[in-house]
C-alpha positions in Angstrom: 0.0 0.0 0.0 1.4 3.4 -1.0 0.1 6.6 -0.1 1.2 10.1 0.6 1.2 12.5 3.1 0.6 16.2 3.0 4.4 17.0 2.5 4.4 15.0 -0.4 6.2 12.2 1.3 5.4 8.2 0.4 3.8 6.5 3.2 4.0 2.6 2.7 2.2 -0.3 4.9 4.0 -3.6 5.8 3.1 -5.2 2.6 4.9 -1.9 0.6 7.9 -1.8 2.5 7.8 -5.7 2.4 8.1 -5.4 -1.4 10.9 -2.0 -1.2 13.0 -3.6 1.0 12.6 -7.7 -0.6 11.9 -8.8 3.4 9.0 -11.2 4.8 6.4 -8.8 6.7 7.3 -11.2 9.4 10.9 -9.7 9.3 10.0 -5.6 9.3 7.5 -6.9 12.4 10.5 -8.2 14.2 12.1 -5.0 13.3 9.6 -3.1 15.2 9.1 -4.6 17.7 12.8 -4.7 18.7 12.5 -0.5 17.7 15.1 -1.5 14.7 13.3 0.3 12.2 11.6 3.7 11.7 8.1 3.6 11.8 5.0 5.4 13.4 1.4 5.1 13.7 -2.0 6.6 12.2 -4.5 5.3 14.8 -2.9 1.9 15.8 -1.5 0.8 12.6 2.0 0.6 12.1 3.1 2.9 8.6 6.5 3.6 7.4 7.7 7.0 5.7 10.0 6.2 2.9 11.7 9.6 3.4 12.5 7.6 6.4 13.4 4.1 5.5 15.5 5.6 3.0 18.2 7.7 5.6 18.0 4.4 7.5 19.2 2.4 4.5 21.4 5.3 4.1 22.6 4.7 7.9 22.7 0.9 7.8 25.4 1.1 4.4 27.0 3.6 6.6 27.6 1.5 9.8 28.2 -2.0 7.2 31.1 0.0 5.7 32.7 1.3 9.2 32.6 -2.6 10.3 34.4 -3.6 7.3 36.7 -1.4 7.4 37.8 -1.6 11.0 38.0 -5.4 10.3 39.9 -5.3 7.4 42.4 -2.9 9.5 42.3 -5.9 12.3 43.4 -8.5 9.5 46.0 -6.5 7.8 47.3 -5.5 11.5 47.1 -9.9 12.1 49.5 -10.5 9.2 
C-alpha cells in the first residue's frame, strides 16, 4: 500500500515496505518490535515513511562499511 502525506512524502504499509526492502512482513514486524526500524502510527496501525526508510538504509550502508573497514584494519594488522 502506497500513499502520501501532505508533504508530499510516500507513506508505505508492511506489505509496501515488504516489497521495497525484498523482506518477509514477518521480518520488518520483528524489526519493530525490537524499535530496529523507523516507523509510526495513524491510529494503531504501524506505517513507514520512505523519506525515512530511505536515511536508514542510508545509515545501515554507513555502519556496514565502518565494520568492514575496522575489520579489514584488524586482519591487515594480524599479518
Amino acid at each position: 500500500m502506497k500513499e502520501t502525506d501532505t508533504s508530499g512524502n510516500e507513506v508505505m504499509s508492511y506489505k509496501g515496505l515488504s516489497a521495497y526492502l525484498k523482506l518477509s512482513q514477518d521480518t520488518l514486524r520483528h524489526k519493530v518490535m525490537r524499535g530496529k526500524i523507523p516507523f509510526f502510527r495513524i491510529d494503531g496501525a504501524v506505517r513507514f515513511s520512505k523519506k525515512k526508510i530511505d536515511e536508514w538504509i542510508e545509515e545501515q550502508h554507513d555502519a556496514d562499511k565502518q565494520i568492514n573497514t575496522e575489520n579489514h584494519e584488524g586482519y591487515n594488522e594480524k599479518l
